[in-house]
Structures are given as structure tokens and as C-alpha cells.
N, C-alpha and C positions, 0 to 999 in steps of 0.2 A: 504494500500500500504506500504509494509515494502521493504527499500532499501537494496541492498546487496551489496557483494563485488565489484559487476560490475557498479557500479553506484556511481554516483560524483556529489556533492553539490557545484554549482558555484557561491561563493559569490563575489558580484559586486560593489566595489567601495565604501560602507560605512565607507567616512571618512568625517573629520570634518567640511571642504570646501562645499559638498551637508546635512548636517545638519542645525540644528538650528544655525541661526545666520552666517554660511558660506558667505561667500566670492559667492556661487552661492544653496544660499539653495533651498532645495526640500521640497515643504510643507509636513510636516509632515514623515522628513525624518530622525527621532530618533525614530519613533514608530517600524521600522524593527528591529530595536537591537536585545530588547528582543524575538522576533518572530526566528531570525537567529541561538542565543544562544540555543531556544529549539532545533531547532533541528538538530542541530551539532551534538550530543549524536548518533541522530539515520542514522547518514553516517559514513563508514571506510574512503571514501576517499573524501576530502575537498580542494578545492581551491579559492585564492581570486585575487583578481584584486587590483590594486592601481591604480588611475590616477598620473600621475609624470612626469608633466611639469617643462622645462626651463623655466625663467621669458623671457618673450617678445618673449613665444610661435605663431606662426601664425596662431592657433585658437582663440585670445585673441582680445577683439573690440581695446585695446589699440596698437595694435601694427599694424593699420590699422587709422591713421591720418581721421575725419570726421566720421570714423561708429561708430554708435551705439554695444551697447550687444543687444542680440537677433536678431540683422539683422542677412544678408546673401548677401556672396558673391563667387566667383566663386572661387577656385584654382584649378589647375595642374590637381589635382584628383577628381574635381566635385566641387557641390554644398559643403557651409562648415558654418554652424551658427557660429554667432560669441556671444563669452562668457564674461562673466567678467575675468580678472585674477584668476586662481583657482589653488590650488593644486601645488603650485609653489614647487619644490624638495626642500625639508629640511623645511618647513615650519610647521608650526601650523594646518595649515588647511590641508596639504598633509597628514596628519599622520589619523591611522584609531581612528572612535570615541571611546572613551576610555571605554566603557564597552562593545563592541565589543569583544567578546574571539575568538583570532586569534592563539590558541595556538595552537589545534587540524589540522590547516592545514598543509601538508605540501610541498605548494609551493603557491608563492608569484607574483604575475605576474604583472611587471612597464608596464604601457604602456602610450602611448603621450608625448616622450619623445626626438623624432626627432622633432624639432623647427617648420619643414616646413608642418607637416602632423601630422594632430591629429587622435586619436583612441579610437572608442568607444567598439570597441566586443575585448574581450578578447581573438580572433583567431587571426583575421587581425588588419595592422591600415586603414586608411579611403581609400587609394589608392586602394582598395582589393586586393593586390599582396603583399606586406608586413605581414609574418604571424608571429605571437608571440611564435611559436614553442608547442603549447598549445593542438593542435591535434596530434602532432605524442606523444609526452609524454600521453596523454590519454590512446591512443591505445595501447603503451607499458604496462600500465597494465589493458589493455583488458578492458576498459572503454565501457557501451554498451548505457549508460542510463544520462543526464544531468539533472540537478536540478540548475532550474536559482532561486536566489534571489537581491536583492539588490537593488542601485540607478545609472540612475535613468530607471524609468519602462521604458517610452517612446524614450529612446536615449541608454546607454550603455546597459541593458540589453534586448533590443529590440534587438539591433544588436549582441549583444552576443550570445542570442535563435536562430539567424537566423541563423549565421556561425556554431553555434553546429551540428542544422538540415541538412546543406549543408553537413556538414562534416562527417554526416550519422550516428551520435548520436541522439538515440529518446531523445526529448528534451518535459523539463517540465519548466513553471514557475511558481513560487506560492506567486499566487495573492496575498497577503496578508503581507508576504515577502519583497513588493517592494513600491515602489511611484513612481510618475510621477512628471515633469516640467511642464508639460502640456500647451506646445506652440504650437496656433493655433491648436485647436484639435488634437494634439499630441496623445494623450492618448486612444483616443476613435479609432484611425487612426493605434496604434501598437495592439490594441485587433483586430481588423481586421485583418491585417498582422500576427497574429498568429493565426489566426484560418485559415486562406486560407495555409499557410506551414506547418500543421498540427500540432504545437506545441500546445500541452496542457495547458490551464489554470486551474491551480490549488490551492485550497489551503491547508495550512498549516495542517489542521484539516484529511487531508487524508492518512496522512504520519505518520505510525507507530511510536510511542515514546520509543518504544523496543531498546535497545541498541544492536549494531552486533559489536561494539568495543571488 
């Protein structure tokens, strides 16, 4: 499988917050680096995600007196897990992990940045009416084909794949690529959910190392 012009590498959220030692780590969520770095080479067109919270965001167990992280509770827009403090704008842990090569993207997408609504897909935030502007910029250059990697599997790019496919982008994610949280069968729960939306799991090893730069 060699990508071409028409087709876009969606890297998700690999920053320092869902790594080793984070603030909300993902086991085993420094092993995608290397995997992402390869293969960068073989897309023309790259984009990434940042999560980039307010402190005393309404995703956060703290700013919810009594709850725990990892509960859940209701807001405005639905069900909505609650997290550790993560990703706070301007922080240590906001910023992408440091051998990350983020140089070949070029566009940058903040998102969880309204206080009262958090956002896991890089299309929408969680209310599914609020969209990150990330599909019509696609389509202007004729984007036909997505390529998810990142963190984490089961939550942002779970919902990322899904708004891609909605938005009528064949969508891929590669397995290999990403990690999971894996709360309460999370994990086992979003390979499901993408094989029923037809989003391909894939891995790394399928994708041309050919460069079309």
C-alpha cells in the first residue's frame, strides 16, 4: 500500500501528558514514536492533533468536588469520563514528546480547549456539533484516504476514525501506530466499533517506505 497525494497521515495527540510518566499515561505510549517517525517519509500530506486544555477544564475529576479520575458523569453533551488534569496549555506535559518529528506537518490542530466540553476526534468536540474545521481543509486538497495513528487507541483516535469515516474519508488505522487506556474493555470495545464502520485495521508493515515527498 503506497500513499499518494490524496491521502493524509492523522497523527493523534502524542504528547508528553499520554506518555511515560504523564500526568494520564498510556501504557506503552513512547513505543508509537519511533513507529510514526517511519512513516512520515512515506505521506505528502501530515497532520496532528494536540490536546490543549484550560487548567480547571470540565473534563478534569478535579474540577468536579467528590469524583474520582476515570469515573463518569453526565454533561450538557452526554456521557463524559473524567481525567486526571492533563495537557494543561503551556505546560510540560501539553507539549509533543520530544522525538516526535513534527516538522513535516503542516497543520497543527488544538483541541479541548473550551472549558465546558472536551474533545476527543480531531473533526468534532464531544457535543458532535462543534467541528475543528479539519474536514473542509481536507477536502480542499482533495483528501480521499485517512491514516489514523496515535494516543490514545481506544478514546481520541477511536473517535477520530469514526468522524473521518462519517465525513466520507476511507479511513485506516495502524494498529501498531497506536495504544490504548484501556478502561473497562475499552480497547477490545473500539476494534469492534471499527470493524462494524468499516474502518481498517492496519499495520505499519503494509505501508510503502517509498518516499512520494
Amino acid at each position: 500500500m503506497k500513499p499518494d497525494e490524496n491521502d493524509l497521515l492523522l497523527i493523534i495527540d502524542v504528547q508528553n501528558d499520554f506518555c511515560s510518566d504523564g500526568a494520564l499515561a498510556v501504557p506503552g505510549g513512547d513505543d508509537v514514536v519511533p513507529v510514526i517517525n517511519k512513516l512520515q517519509p512515506c505521506f505528502r500530506h501530515i497532520a496532528i492533533t494536540q490536546d490543549w486544555h484550560p487548567e480547571h477544564h470540565g473534563s478534569f475529576a478535579s474540577s468536579h468536588p467528590g469524583k474520582d479520575p476515570f469515573s463518569t458523569i453526565e454533561m450538557p453533551y452526554g456521557e463524559q469520563t473524567l481525567w486526571p488534569d492533563h495537557c494543561i496549555q503551556g505546560s510540560g506535559g501539553a507539549e509533543f514528546h520530544a522525538e516526535l518529528n513534527t516538522d513535516p506537518a503542516a497543520l497543527i490542530i488544538r483541541k479541548g480547549m473550551n472549558p465546558a466540553i472536551d474533545s476527543y476526534s480531531a473533526f468534532f468536540e464531544n457535543d458532535r456539533t462543534t467541528s475543528t474545521g479539519l474536514s473542509g481543509y481536507l477536502r480542499k486538497l482533495d483528501i480521499k484516504r485517512v491514516f489514523c495513528a496515535g494516543l490514545a487507541y481506544d478514546f481520541c483516535v477511536r473517535f477520530s476514525a469514526g468522524d473521518a469515516s462519517r465525513e466520507g474519508f476511507k479511513t485506516f488505522v495502524i494498529s501498531d501506530a497506536c495504544r490504548a487506556i484501556d478502561i473497562d474493555n475499552s480497547a477490545a470495545l473500539t476494534t469492534e466499533f471499527l470493524e462494524k464502520n468499516n474502518i481498517e485495521l492496519i499495520t505499519s508493515e503494509l505501508i510503502s517506505p517509498e518516499s512520494i515527498r
